[in-house]
Structure formats: structure tokens, C-alpha cells
C-alpha positions in Angstrom: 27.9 70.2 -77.7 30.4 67.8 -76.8 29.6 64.3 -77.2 30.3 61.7 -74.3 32.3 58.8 -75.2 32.3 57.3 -71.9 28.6 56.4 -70.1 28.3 55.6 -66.8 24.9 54.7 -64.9 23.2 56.6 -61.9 23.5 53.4 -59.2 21.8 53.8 -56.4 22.6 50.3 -54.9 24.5 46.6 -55.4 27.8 48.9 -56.3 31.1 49.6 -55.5 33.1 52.6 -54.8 36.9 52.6 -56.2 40.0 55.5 -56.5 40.8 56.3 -59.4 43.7 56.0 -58.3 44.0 52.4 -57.9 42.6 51.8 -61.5 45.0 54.0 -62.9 47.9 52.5 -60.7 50.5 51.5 -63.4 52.3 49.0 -61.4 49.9 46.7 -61.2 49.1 44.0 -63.7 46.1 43.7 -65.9 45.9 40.3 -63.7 46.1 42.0 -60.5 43.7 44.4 -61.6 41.1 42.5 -62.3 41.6 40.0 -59.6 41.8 43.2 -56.7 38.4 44.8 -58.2 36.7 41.5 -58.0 37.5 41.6 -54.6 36.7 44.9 -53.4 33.3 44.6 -55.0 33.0 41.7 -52.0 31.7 42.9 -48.5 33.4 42.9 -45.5 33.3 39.7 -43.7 34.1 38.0 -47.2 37.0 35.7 -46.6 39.4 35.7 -49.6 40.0 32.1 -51.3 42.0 31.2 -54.1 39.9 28.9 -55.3 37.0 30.9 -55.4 39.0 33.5 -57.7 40.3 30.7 -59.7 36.9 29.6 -60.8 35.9 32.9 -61.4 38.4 33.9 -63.7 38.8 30.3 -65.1 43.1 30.4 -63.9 44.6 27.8 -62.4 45.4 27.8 -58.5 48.8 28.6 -59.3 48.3 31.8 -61.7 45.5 32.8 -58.5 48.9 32.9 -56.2 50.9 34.5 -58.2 48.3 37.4 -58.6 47.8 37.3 -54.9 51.6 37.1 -54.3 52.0 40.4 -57.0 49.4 42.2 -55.0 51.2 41.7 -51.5 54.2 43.0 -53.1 52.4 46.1 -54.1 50.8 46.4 -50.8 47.0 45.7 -51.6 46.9 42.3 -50.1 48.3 41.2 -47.0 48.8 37.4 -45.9 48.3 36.2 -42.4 49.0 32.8 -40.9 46.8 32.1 -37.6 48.8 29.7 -35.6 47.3 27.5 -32.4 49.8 26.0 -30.2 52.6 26.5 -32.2 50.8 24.7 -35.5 49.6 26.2 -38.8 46.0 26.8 -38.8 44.6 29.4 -41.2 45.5 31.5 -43.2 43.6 35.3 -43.6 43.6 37.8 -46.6 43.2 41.1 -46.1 42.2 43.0 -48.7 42.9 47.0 -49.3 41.7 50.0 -52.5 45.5 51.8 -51.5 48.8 50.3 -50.9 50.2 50.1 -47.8 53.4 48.8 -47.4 54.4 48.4 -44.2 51.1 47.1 -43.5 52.6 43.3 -44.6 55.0 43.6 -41.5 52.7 44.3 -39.3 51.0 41.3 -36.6 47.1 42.2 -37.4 46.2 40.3 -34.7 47.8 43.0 -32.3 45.7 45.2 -33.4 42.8 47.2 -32.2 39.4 45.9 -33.8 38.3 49.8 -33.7 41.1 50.3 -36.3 39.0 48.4 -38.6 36.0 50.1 -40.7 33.7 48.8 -43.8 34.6 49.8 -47.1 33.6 47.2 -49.1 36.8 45.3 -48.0 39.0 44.5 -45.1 40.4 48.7 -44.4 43.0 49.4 -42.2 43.3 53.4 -40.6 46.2 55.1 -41.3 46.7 56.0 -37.2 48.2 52.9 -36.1 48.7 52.0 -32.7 51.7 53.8 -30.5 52.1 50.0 -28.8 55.1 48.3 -30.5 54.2 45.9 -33.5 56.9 43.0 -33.5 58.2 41.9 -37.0 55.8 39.6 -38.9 57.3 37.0 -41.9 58.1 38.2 -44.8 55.6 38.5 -48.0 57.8 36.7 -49.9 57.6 33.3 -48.2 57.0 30.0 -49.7 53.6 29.6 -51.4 51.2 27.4 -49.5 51.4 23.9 -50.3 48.3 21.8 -50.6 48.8 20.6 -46.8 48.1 24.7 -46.1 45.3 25.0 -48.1 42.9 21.2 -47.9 43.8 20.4 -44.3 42.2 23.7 -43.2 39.0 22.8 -45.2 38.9 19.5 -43.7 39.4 20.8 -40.2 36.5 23.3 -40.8 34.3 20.0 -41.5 35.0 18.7 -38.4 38.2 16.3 -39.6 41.0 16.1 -36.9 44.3 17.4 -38.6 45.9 14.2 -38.3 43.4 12.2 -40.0 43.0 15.2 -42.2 46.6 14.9 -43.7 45.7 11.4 -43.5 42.8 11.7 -46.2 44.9 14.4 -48.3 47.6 11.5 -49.2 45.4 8.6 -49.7 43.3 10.7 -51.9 46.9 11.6 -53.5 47.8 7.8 -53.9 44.9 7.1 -55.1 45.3 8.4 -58.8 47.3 6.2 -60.4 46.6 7.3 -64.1 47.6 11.2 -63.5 51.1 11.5 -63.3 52.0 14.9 -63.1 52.3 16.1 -59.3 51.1 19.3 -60.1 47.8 18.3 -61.3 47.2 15.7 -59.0 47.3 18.1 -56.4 45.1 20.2 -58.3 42.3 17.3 -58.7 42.5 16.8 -55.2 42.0 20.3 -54.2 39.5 20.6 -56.4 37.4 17.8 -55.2 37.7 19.1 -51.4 36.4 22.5 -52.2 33.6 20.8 -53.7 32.5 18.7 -51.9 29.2 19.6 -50.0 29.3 21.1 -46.5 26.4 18.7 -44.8 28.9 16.1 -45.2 31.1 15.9 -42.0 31.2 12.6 -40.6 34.9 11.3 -41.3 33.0 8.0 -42.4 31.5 9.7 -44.8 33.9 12.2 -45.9 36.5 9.4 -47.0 34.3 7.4 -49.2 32.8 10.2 -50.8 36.4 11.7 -51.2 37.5 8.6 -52.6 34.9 8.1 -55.2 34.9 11.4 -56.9 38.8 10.8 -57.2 38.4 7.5 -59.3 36.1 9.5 -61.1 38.5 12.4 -62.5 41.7 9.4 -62.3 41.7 9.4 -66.1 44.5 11.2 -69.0 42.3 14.0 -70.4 44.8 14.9 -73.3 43.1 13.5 -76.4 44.3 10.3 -78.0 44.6 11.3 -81.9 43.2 8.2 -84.4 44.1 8.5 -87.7 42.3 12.1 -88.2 39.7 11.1 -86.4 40.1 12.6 -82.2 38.4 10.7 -79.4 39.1 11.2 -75.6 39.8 8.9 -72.7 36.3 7.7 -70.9 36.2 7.4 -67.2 35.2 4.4 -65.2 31.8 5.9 -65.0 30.9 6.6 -68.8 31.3 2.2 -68.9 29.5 1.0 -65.9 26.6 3.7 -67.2 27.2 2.8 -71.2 23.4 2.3 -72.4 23.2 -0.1 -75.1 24.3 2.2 -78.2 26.9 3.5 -76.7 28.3 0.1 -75.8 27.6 -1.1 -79.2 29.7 1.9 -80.2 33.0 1.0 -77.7 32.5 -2.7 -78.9 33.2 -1.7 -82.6 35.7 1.6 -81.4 39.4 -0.3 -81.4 40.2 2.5 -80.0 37.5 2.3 -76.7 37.8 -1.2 -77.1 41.6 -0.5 -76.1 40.6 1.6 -72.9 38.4 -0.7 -71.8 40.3 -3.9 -71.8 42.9 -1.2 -69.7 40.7 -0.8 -67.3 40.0 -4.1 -66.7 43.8 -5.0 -66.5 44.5 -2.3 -64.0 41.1 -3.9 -62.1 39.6 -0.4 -62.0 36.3 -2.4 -63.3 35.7 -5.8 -63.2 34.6 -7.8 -65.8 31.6 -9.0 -64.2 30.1 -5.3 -63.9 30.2 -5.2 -68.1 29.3 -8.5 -69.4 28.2 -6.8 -72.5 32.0 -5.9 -73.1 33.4 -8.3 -76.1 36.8 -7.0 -75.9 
């Protein structure tokens, strides 16, 4: 009898269908793989986000696009950008279990919504239309800055786009402690995608915005003491210190240090932590 090394189970719902064709494809990465199973296992109407597929797999935003950018080239992705009057204003992912490569040069939005069916993905027939398709951009264009990606968000809550951009830089100027471009970008991104969708008042969305930005406007890399390894606080670990812990800072040169830096660059004042003997 020959033993089975390889089990599968009988599914008979909450599953997804795959060629073997695309899991044996070679040419694509272990990455891209992953990333373009994940994403056929989504229904239809499912609206591809970098962000979502850099929390899942626990990349950065830029690893995400370079995945995405690697499965364009290969032809199981294809990029849209929906302009309105002339102006960036979305940008769509279509998502496919075969390559097709001329599929990326193609203007989707010239084509017939009967050409689409429900795979588990976005899925394009192979009889295109006999009406001539004009010349889309190339696949290898610039990868979206984070005007492409937060002002859309921000629209979609019911920001105008100038006051959108508007938001995007103050939140930007706003962290003073992080330095690096790339991960101030990142911050801010990340705090946009978060933040909840009831809230869509512009005089709500700023000060909310702006709060959760002080919050992560702190150096994460760990400050070494002796052998000894302690991290930066935040603004919000003093104002909330109970009593032992600001016994602890009081007696810590090293939070002692932090503290007294805060209060220098008036991120708290010192009438908000009269405990503080620094």
C-alpha cells in the first residue's frame, strides 16, 4: 500500500481554488507567492491595499510594493490610476491566478463589465474586445508616494484634497524627534489607516490626527546603559506615570534625562508633572 505523504482535507466551503500551475510558477518569488495566494483567497469586490498586506505579513509598505511591483511585471497584478478632471484620484488592483501580459497595457475602464466573472478575484476573459484599446502607462512607473496613497483615504472621509494634502504635511511637520523621511512617512500612513471611519468631520479629523502623531514622535532604537537596555518613553507613559513608576524615572538618570528633554523641547510642561524632581 503506498503511504500518503501529502494530506489534504475534503472542503466543502470557506476555500479557495488555485492552478497548480501558478504555485509551481518558478518565476515568481516566495514573496510574491505568498502575497498573490493571500489575495486570491479574497472575494471579488475586495479592493487590494498595501497596507492591509503589510500588516498581514508583518513587511513594511515598501517590501508590500515591491512584491506588488514584481507581480505586475509577471502579469498577476495590474495597476490602475482613476483620474477625475485631469487629477489623480484612485488607484485600483486587479488581481489574476494566470499571467497576462498585455493585460497591464490595456485601459480596464474601456472595457465591457460582462468581460468580468467571479473567481475568487478580479478575472479578466481571454476574448477581449475587437474596439481598439489605447496605450495605458507603463507598469514600471514611479511607486506611489504618500500624497497617492493618504490623500485618497482622506478624500474617502469626506476631506477636500486640498485640505487633505494640507493635513498630510502638518502631520509630517509635526514629528520633530523622527528624522528619517522614510519612517516619518510611514508613521503617518500608518496613523491615517487607522484611524476609525465614524470620524469625518475635518474638525475632528485634525486633532485626532495630530494627537496620535505626538504619540509615536519618539526614537524607538534602544538607548544602551552600561549593560543594562532601557527604551525612550513617550509623552504619554509621563503624564500617565502612577506613583511607582515616577518614583522609578526620578531615581532612572537615564529617564530622569528624557524627561527633563521633554520639557526643554516643551513637548510637556512642567506644570502637568509636578512630581518630576529632575
Amino acid at each position: 500500500m503506498t503511504e500518503t505523504f501529502i494530506n489534504k482535507s475534503t472542503l466543502q466551503e470557506n476555500y479557495s481554488t488555485l492552478p497548480n500551475k501558478l504555485i509551481n510558477d518558478e518565476k515568481l518569488s516566495g514573496d510574491g507567492l505568498a502575497v498573490l495566494v493571500y489575495l486570491l483567497s479574497k472575494p471579488a469586490d475586495w479592493k487590494v491595499n498595501a497596507q492591509n498586506i503589510a500588516n498581514r505579513f508583518g513587511h513594511g509598505t515598501n517590501k508590500v510594493y515591491d512584491i506588488m511591483r514584481h507581480l505586475i511585471q509577471l502579469g498577476y497584478m495590474v495597476k490602475d490610476n482613476k483620474r477625475e478632471q485631469g487629477k489623480f484620484s484612485l488607484t485600483l488592483y486587479y488581481v489574476y491566478d494566470e499571467p497576462f501580459h498585455g493585460l497591464s497595457q490595456m485601459v480596464l475602464s474601456q472595457m465591457d463589465s460582462s468581460q468580468m466573472v467571479n473567481r475568487d478575484t478580479y478575472k479578466v476573459k481571454k476574448e477581449q474586445s475587437k474596439e481598439k484599446i489605447q496605450s495605458k502607462e507603463s507598469t514600471n512607473e514611479r511607486e506611489p508616494t504618500i500624497w497617492d496613497i493618504a490623500v485618497p483615504r482622506l478624500v474617502q472621509l469626506g476631506i477636500e484634497e486640498k485640505k487633505a494634502r494640507g493635513v498630510i504635511m502638518m502631520l509630517l511637520k509635526t514629528l520633530k524627534a523622527v528624522k528619517d523621511v522614510a519612517e516619518k512617512e510611514r508613521i503617518v500612513l500608518d496613523t491615517i489607516f487607522k484611524m476609525p471611519d465614524n470620524i469625518t468631520e475635518y474638525d475632528r479629523v485634525l486633532p485626532y490626527l495630530t494627537a496620535m502623531i505626538k504619540k509615536s514622535d519618539i526614537v524607538t532604537e534602544p538607548v544602551k546603559v552600561y549593560t543594562a537596555t532601557t527604551y525612550q518613553m513617550s509623552v504619554d507613559d509621563v503624564l500617565t506615570a502612577g506613583p511607582a513608576f515616577q518614583d522609578k524615572i526620578n531615581r532612572d538618570s537615564d529617564k530622569t534625562e528624557q524627561v527633563a528633554a521633554m520639557i526643554r523641547t516643551n513637548k510637556i510642561h512642567r506644570e502637568q508633572i509636578r512630581w518630576f524632581n529632575g
